[in-house]
C-alpha positions in Angstrom: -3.3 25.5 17.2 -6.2 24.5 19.2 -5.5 20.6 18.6 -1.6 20.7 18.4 -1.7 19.6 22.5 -3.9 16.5 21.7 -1.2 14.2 19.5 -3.0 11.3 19.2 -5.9 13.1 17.3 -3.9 15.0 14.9 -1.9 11.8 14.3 -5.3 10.1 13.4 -6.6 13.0 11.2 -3.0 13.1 9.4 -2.9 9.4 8.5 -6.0 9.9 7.4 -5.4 12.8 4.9 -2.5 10.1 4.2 -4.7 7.6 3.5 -7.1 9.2 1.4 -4.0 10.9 -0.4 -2.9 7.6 -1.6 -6.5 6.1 -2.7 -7.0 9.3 -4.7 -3.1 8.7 -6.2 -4.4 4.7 -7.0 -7.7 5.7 -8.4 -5.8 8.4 -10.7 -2.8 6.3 -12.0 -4.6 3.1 -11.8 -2.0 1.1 -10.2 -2.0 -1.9 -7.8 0.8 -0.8 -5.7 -0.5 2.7 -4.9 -3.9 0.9 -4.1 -1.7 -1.9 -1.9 0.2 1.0 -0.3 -3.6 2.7 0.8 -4.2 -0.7 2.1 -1.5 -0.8 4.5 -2.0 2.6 5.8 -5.7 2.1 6.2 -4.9 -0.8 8.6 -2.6 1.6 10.0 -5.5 4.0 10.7 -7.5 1.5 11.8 -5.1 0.3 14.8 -4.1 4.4 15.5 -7.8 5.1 15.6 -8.5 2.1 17.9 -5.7 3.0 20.5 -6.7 6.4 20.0 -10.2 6.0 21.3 -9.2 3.8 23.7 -6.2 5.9 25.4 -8.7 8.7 25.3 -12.2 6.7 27.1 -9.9 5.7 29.7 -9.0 9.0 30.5 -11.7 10.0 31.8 -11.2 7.5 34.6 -9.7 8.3 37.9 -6.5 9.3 37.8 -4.0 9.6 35.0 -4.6 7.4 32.0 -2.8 4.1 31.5 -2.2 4.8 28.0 0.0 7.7 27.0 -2.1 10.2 24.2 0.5 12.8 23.9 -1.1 15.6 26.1 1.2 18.2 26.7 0.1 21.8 28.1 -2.9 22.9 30.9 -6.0 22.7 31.0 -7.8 25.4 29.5 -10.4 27.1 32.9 -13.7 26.7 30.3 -12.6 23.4 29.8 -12.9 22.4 33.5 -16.2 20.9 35.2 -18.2 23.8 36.1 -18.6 24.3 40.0 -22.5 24.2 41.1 -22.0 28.2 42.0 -21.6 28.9 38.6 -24.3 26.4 36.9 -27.3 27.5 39.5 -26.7 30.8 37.8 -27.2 29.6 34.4 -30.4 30.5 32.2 -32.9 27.6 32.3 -31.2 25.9 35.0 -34.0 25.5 38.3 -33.4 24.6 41.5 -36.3 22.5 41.9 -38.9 20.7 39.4 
């Protein structure tokens, strides 16, 4: 349930189990229209992925993002930027070169 909060990645990773659903279907039957029908949701994927990757680069600007990605929940703490307490304490980490 790690990735249910993230909605714009799962909906990526379903159309493309989708997508390689139908070319398998098209491959096996032989038929245009299966292979037509894989076409379509490709270019689907394509345009989900695009705005997906997008929506979540600009994320990491300040403030909210412009473009919704279907967050929902809190942040997980170990997810959070590390305070410099915490990371001065860290194996291999010096304080001076």
């Amino acid at each position: 349930m790690a990735a249910a909060p993230k909605l714009a990645g799962c909906a990526v990773i379903s159309v493309s189990a989708a997508r390689f659903a139908l070319t398998g279907i098209a491959q096996v039957r032989g038929s245009d229209a299966w292979l037509a029908l894989a076409g379509w949701v490709g270019l689907l994927l394509g345009l989900l992925s695009l705005y997906a990757a997008l929506a979540f680069e600009l994320e990491h600007g300040p403030g909210e993002g412009p473009l919704p990605t279907g967050r929902h929940g809190t942040a997980h703490p170990e997810d959070l930027a590390p305070d410099s307490d915490t990371i001065a304490q860290e194996p291999a980490v010096r304080g001076r070169l």
